[in-house]
Residue, then its C-alpha position, 0 to 999 in steps of 0.5 A: x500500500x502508499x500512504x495518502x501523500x504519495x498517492x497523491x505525488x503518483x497520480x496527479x498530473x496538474x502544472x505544478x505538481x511533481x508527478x505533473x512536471x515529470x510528464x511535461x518532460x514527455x511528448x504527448x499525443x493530444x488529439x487524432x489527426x484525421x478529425x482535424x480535416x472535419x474541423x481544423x480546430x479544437x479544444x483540447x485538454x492535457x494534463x489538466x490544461x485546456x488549450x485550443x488546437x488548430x491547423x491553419x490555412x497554410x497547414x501548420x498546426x498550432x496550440x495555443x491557449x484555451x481564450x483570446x485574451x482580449x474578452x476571453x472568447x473560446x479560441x476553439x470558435x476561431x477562423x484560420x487564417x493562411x497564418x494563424x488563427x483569428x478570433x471570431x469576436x474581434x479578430x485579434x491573429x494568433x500564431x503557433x508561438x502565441x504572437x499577436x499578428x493583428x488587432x484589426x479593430x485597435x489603431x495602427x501601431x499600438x502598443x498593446x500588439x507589440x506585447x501581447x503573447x498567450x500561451x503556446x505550445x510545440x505541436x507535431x503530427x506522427x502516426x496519424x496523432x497530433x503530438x504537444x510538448x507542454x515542458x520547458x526548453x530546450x524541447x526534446x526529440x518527438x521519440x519515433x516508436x516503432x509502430x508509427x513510423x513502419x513501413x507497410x503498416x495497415x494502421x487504426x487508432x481504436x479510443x476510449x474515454x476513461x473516467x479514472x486516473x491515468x496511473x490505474x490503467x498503467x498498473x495494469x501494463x505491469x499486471x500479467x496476472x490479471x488476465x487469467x480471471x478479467x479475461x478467462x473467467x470474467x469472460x466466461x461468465x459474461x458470455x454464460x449470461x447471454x447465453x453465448x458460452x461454447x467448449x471451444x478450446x480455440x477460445x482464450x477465455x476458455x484456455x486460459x482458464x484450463x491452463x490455470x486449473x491444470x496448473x493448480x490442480x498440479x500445485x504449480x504457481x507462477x512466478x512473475x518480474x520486471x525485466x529492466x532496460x533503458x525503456x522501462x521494463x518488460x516482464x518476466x514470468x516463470x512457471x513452477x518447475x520451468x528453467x529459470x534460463x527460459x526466455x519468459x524469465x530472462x527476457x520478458x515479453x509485452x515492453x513498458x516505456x515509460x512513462x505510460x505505453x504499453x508495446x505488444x509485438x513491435x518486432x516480431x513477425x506476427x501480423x497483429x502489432x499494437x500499443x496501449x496508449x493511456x493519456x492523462x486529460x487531467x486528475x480523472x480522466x484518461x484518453x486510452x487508446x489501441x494503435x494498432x499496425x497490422x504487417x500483412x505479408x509483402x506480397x498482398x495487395x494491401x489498401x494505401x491509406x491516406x489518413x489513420x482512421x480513429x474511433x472513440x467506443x462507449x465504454x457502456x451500452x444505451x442502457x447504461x451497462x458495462x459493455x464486457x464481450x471483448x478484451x479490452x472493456x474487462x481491463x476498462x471496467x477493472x480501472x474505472x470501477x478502482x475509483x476516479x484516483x485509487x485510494x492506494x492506503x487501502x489495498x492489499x498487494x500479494x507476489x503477483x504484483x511485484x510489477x505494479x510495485x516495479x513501476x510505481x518505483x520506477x514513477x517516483x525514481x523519475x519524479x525524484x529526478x526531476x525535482x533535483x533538475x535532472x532529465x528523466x528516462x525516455x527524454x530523447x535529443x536527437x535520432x529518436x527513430x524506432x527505439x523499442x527494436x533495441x530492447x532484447x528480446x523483441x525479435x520474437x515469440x518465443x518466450x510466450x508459446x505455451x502458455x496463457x499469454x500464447x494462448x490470446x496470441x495464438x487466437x489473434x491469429x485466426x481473426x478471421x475465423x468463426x469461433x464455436x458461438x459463430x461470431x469471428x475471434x476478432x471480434x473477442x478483441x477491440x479490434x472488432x470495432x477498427x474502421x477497416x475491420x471488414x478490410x482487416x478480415x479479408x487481409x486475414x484470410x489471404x494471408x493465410x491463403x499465401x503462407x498454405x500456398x507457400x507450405x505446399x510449394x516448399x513440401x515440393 
């Protein structure tokens, strides 16, 4: 458990609080780029800041303060210009430093147009996200993650918003435990209510469980650990009886960068590529998102796409209820129902957890650094291209085949097949609701067709 003060270092992230100046040392995405073409400006909240971002008539993007300051008029009504955003009141000209350029309705050359500034600041566009820097100078690299940045990648951005504190859903990267019961029984159960259960072993809600009865049964229990790099950490996990030399344990799998990305197949030769993105908007309120980056062999005629497409998801139906049929809504509804912030005094933490302990160490070692004026880890000057494929391990699937993580990944692999109930696996997963999840299907399919016709052609 925390005690109450350091509870509240580790999970607010408002200006002037520690844990709020370490993650304004960090890039953040803020807003999807392809809603920009509807509307070129929008409000915008990071980090407990509300802020209006805007691309102008020239194509430069811009983020700058939430009111011009003349009658504090919301800037998110304003009109780009070919530099700049006007407000719609009085048409006072803003740019991306957060300069005055005019005041039409002022005389000429007063002085007040010299000295005005509001609040702005850097801004970027990758992967199909628009990216703000809200720390102090000198600005940092935009660090390049792999999956933004890949060629060839088929790519969907698939969004929720959560009415809890950001740390709660970045515990859970470090959580391998939790999926045997939120995504194996939880599941079971919710698919017994509406009467959509079958023995279907291809299933990971029912493999998962079996492998951990069996394992119970035996008296076997699994050992978990951080596997530190200069990123974060991945994690290791062990199972009663296995060698402490297998690569589940000595490398790990799933990487943490910090501070709250959660990496899930960036350099394996797997199809289905992903990160978890956990956003802090302010004290209660996380953006979560999917970006997924599907590889689809070379040899497939896969669609060009000129904008990412994004979808933001209810976390509940119209009646109110927690949505619950695929993956990602059981760790949402896990997250949102600890509380707005977790009240961290009360809980009590088993061996399980010595990953959710590893990364609430590695929070305050960072927030410690800045607070002494250091730089933390993950601040990048420079090259700052495809950085996770340095962490050992990453090339691969090894560590996992065999066991209950495999298994959901094993599943991922027949996306495109009917389960034992009729619905597509795919549709267990969030990617069920991707814009292009009927294109991302048939990719699926043909893919598996070419790797039949190369296994006969080698057999030959």
């Amino acid at each position: 458990m925390l005690s109450q003060k350091k509870n509240e270092m580790l999970t607010r992230v408002g200006a002037g609080t520690p844990c709020g100046d370490l993650m304004r040392r960090y890039w953040h995405p803020i807003y999807p780029e392809i809603l920009l073409d509807r509307n070129p400006v929008r409000k915008v909240r990071i980090l407990g800041e509300n802020l209006t971002l805007y691309r102008d008539a020239g194509n430069r993007l811009g983020l700058i303060a939430e009111r011009c300051p003349h009658r504090l008029t919301s800037l998110s009504m304003g009109i780009p210009e070919a530099e700049g955003l006007r407000c719609c009141y009085h048409g006072w000209l803003f740019n991306a430093q957060g300069r005055c350029l005019e005041m039409p309705l002022e005389p000429h050359g007063t002085p007040m147009l010299r000295n005005l500034q509001i609040q702005a600041y850097p801004v970027q566009a990758m992967g199909g996200l628009v990216w703000a820097y809200l720390g102090p100078a000198p600005v940092p690299a935009l660090p390049r993650w792999d999956l933004f940045i890949r060629p060839g990648g088929f790519r969907q951005i698939v969004a929720h918003r959560l009415a809890c504190n950001w740390l709660q859903v970045m515990e859970n990267r470090g959580d391998l435990g939790h999926a045997v019961f939120t995504h194996g029984r939880l599941f079971q159960h919710v698919l017994a209510k509406e009467g959509r259960l079958y023995e279907d072993p291809g299933a990971r809600y029912n493999a998962a469980m079996k492998e951990h009865q069996t394992a119970r049964a035996a008296g076997v229990h699994t050992q978990y650990r951080p596997v530190y790099n200069r990123f974060g950490f991945t994690k290791g996990r062990l199972v009663k009886g296995e060698s402490e030399d297998s690569r589940s344990w000595t490398i790990g799998i799933n990487p943490i960068l910090f501070p709250y990305t959660l990496a899930s197949g960036p350099g394996d030769g797997g199809i289905r590529r992903h990160y978890q993105i956990g956003v802090p908007i302010d004290d209660t309120t996380t953006w979560h998102f999917q970006y997924f980056c599907y590889m689809f062999p070379p040899e497939l005629d896969v669609p060009a796409q000129a904008h990412i497409p994004y979808v933001e998801v209810p976390v509940k139906d119209e009646n109110g209820d927690y949505i619950l049929d695929y993956v990602l809504a059981q760790d949402m509804v896990a997250w949102t129902e600890q509380g707005e912030i977790m009240d961290r005094t009360k809980e009590h933490l088993g061996q399980s957890d010595v990953c959710v302990i590893a990364y609430r160490k590695m929070l305050e070692q960072q927030v410690e650094i800045v607070r002494a004026g250091g730089e933390p880890m993950n601040v990048f000057h420079g090259d700052a291209d495809s950085l996770e494929l340095e962490i050992p391990g990453n090339e691969g699937l090894a560590p996992v085949l065999g066991t209950t993580v495999g298994a959901q990944l094993d599943y991922r692999g027949n996306f495109h097949k009917p389960s034992k109930g009729g619905w597509l696996y795919i549709d267990d997963d969030a990617d069920r609701y991707c814009p292009d999840r009927d294109t991302i299907v048939e990719l699926y399919r043909r893919s598996e067709a070419l790797a039949r016709t190369k296994a006969a052609s080698h057999e030959k």
